[in-house]
N, C-alpha and C positions, 0 to 999 in steps of 0.2 A: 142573234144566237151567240151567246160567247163559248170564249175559246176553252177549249180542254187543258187542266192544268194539269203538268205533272208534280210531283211529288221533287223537284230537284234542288237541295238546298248550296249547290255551286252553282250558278249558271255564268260564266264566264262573259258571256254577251252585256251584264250589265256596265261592262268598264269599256262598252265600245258607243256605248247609249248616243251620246252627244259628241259632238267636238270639241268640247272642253274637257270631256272627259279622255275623252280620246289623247289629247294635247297632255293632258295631266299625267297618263300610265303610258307614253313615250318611249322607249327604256334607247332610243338609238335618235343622238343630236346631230344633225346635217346641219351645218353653216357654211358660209363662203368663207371663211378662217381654215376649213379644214382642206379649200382647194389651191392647186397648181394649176396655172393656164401656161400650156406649151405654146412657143412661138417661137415661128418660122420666119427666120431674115433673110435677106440676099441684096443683091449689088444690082438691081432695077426697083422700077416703081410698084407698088404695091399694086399685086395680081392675083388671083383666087385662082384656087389648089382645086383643080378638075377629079382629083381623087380624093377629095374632103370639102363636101359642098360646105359651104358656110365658114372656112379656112381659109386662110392668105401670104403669102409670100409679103411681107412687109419692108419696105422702105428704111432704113433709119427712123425717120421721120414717121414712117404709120406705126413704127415698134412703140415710138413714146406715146401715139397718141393714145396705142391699143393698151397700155400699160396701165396711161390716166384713167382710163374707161374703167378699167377692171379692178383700178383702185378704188374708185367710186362706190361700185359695187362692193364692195370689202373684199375682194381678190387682191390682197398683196404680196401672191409669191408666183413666179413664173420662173419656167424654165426656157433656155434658148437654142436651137438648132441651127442650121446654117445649111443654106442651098449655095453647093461652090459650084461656079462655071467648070467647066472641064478643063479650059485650059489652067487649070491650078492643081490642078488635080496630078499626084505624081504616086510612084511605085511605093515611095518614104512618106508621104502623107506630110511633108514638110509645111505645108499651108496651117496647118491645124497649130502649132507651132510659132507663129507670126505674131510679136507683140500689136503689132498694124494694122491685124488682122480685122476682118466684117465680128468677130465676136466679143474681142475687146474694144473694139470701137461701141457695138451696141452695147457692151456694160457699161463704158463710161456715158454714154449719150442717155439708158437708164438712172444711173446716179444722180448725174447730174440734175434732172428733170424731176426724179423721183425716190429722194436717197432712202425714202422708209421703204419702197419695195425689195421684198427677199429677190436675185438675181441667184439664179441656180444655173452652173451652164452641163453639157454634156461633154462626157471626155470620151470619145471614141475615135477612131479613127476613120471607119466607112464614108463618111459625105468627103474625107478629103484622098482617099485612098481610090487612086486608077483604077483598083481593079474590085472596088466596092464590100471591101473586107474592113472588119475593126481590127482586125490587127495587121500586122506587116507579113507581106506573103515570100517565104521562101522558094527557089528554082524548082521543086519538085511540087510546089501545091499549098506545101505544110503552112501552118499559122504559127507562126517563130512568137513564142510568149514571150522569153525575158524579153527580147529587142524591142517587143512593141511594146511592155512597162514603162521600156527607157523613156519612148517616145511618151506618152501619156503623162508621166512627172512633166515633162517640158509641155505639154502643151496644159497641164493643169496648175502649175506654176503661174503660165502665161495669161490663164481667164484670173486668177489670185490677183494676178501685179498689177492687172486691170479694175479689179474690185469687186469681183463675185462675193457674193456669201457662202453660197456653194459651191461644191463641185460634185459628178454626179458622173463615175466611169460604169460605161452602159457596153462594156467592151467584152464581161465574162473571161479576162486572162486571170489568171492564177497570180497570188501574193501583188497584185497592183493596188489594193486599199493599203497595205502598208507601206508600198515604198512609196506611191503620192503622200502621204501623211511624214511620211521620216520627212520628204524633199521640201515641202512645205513647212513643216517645224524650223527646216534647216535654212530656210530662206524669211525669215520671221513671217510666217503668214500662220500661226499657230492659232489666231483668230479663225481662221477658214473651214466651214466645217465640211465632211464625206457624207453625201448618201450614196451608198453602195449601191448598184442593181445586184441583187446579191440573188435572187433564182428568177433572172432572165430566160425564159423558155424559148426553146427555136420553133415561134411560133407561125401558124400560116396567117394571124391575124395582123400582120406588119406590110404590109402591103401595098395600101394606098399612102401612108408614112414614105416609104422607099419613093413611091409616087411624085411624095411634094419635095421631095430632097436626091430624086435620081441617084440613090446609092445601090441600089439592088446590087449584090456579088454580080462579077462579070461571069465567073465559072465556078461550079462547087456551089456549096450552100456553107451555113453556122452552124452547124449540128458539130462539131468538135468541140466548139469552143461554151455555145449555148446550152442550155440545159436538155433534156430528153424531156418531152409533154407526160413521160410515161412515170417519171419520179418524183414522189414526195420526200420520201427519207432524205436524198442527194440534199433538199434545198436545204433540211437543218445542215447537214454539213457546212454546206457553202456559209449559211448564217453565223455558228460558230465561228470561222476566220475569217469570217470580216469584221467582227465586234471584237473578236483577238486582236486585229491588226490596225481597229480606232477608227474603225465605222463610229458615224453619229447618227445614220440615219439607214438603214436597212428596206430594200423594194422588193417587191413584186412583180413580174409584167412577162403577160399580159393578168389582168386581175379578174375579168368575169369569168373566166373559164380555171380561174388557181384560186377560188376561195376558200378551199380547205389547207392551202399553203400560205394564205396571208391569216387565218385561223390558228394555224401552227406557230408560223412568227410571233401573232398576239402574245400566246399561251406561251412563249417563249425568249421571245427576245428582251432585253435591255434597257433598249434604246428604242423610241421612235417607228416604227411599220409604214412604211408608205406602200402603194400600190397604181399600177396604170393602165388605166382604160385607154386602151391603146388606141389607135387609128381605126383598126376595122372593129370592132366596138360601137365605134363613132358612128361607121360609115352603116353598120346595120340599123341602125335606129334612126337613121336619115332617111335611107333607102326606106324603109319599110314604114315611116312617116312622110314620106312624100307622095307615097302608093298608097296611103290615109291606111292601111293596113293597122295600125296602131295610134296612139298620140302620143307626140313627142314630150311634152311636159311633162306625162305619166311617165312616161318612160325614162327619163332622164335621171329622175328623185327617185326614182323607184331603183334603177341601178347601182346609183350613186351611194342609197341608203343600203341597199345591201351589202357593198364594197364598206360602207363604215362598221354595217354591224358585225360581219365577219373580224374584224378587227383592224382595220386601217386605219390608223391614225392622219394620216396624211393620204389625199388623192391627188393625182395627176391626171388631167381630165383634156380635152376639148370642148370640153362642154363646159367651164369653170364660170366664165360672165354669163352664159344663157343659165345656168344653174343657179346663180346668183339673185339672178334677174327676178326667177321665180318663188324662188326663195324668199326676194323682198327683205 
């Protein structure tokens, strides 16, 4: 018996026909070109992140190896964080600061090994600040912005004289994309470029992040300083002065829950949109693939591809070499 025809001279289903066809009417390109793999260093041997299964605290030594891997894959851009002991850790966040330091040391020991990988580091203060704040905390509570600007030039100076390509202040203080860029120009590192966190939201999805780098606030939360979950409009704001003040590169984060803010960026910005699938992001589509509730590979491209089509130019991912991988 055949089938009943109707009368439909669109039928949309024929450009889903095959997979070549499929491949061919595409309209959203995912490659490993368009990701970031974050990594976590510290001063032991390389040890996995109980709150990012499949995550590691790396070595020196497992930063390059992890590097070469993900170049292989075509991941040539990473970003770097840093687990500090406590005993470094002070009220001034002066570790952070440290030409010595565990993050200039992993840029040089990346160059050196790997000098076509983009090194992007984090300019914040929290992983080196006692009392787990990005900025410097004044007597009564307060998050003192200029002060903690001051500090941020000096420590983004300090990933520069080492050899970053980028620099990446993930702090949400006011006017710190332009005075890193003035201090910078002014230190000939004019080559160096900014990607702004430009509407970091105080998000609950940072969590197991805080985890692998023990920064969580000792008291109080980011909500002064972060964005409200509750604002669009604010993040053009924000976007606007940081591409005023020589942003080259403009984020998002967290990204699966702001994709109508990394949309606005698109439709908007300048320069560059990145966006980051943050830690608990990660951690959901672990969790709920390890409970076979889902598949992980489905899952991954599927996210990822959504994060591109809304408009991200660039992702930050944890998933960047397993994404690669798949990718082929």
């Amino acid at each position: 018996m055949s089938e009943p025809r109707l009368n439909l001279p669109s039928r949309p289903r024929r450009n889903r026909r095959t997979l070549a066809i499929r491949n061919l009417m595409r309209e959203t390109e995912l490659t490993p070109a368009h990701l970031v793999l974050p990594l976590f260093v510290h001063r032991g041997a390389d040890e996995p992140i109980e709150s990012m299964p499949g995550a590691y605290r790396w070595s020196l030594d497992g930063l390059t190896g992890e590097v070469a891997r993900a170049a292989k894959l075509g991941v040539e851009a990473v970003v770097l964080f840093e687990a500090v002991p406590e005993a470094l850790k002070t009220p001034t966040a002066s570790e952070a600061c440290n030409p010595d330091g565990l993050i200039p040391q992993a840029i040089c020991a990346i160059k050196a090994t790997h000098p076509n990988t983009v090194v992007m580091t984090d300019v914040a203060l929290d992983p080196y600040n006692s009392l787990g704040h990005d900025g410097l905390v004044a007597p009564d509570g307060t998050i003192q912005n200029d002060a903690t600007v001051e500090v941020l030039c000096a420590q983004a100076l300090t990933h520069a004289q080492a050899g970053a390509d980028i620099v990446a202040p993930s702090d949400m203080m006011d006017g710190r994309v332009g005075a890193i860029r003035t201090n910078l120009d002014h230190h000939d590192h004019s080559d160096v470029g900014i990607c702004a966190y430009t509407a970091k939201y105080a998000s609950a999805l940072y969590g197991p992040f805080r985890g692998a780098l023990d920064s969580a606030p000792r008291s109080g939360d980011k909500k002064t300083y972060q964005m409200d979950p509750a604002n669009r409009r604010e993040a053009i704001r924000e976007l606007e002065l940081d591409i005023a003040e020589g942003a080259d590169m403009v984020m998002v984060k967290p990204a699966g829950p702001y994709l109508d803010v990394v949309r606005d960026f698109a439709d908007t910005s300048t320069v560059p949109v990145a966006a980051y699938q943050v830690s608990g992001e990660y951690l959901m589509i672990k969790a709920a693939a390890a409970s076979s509730w889902l598949d992980e590979q489905a899952a991954i491209t599927e996210t990822l591809t959504g994060i591109r089509r809304a408009g991200a130019d660039i992702i930050l991912t944890y998933f960047a070499t397993q994404a690669a991988e798949i990718l082929g």
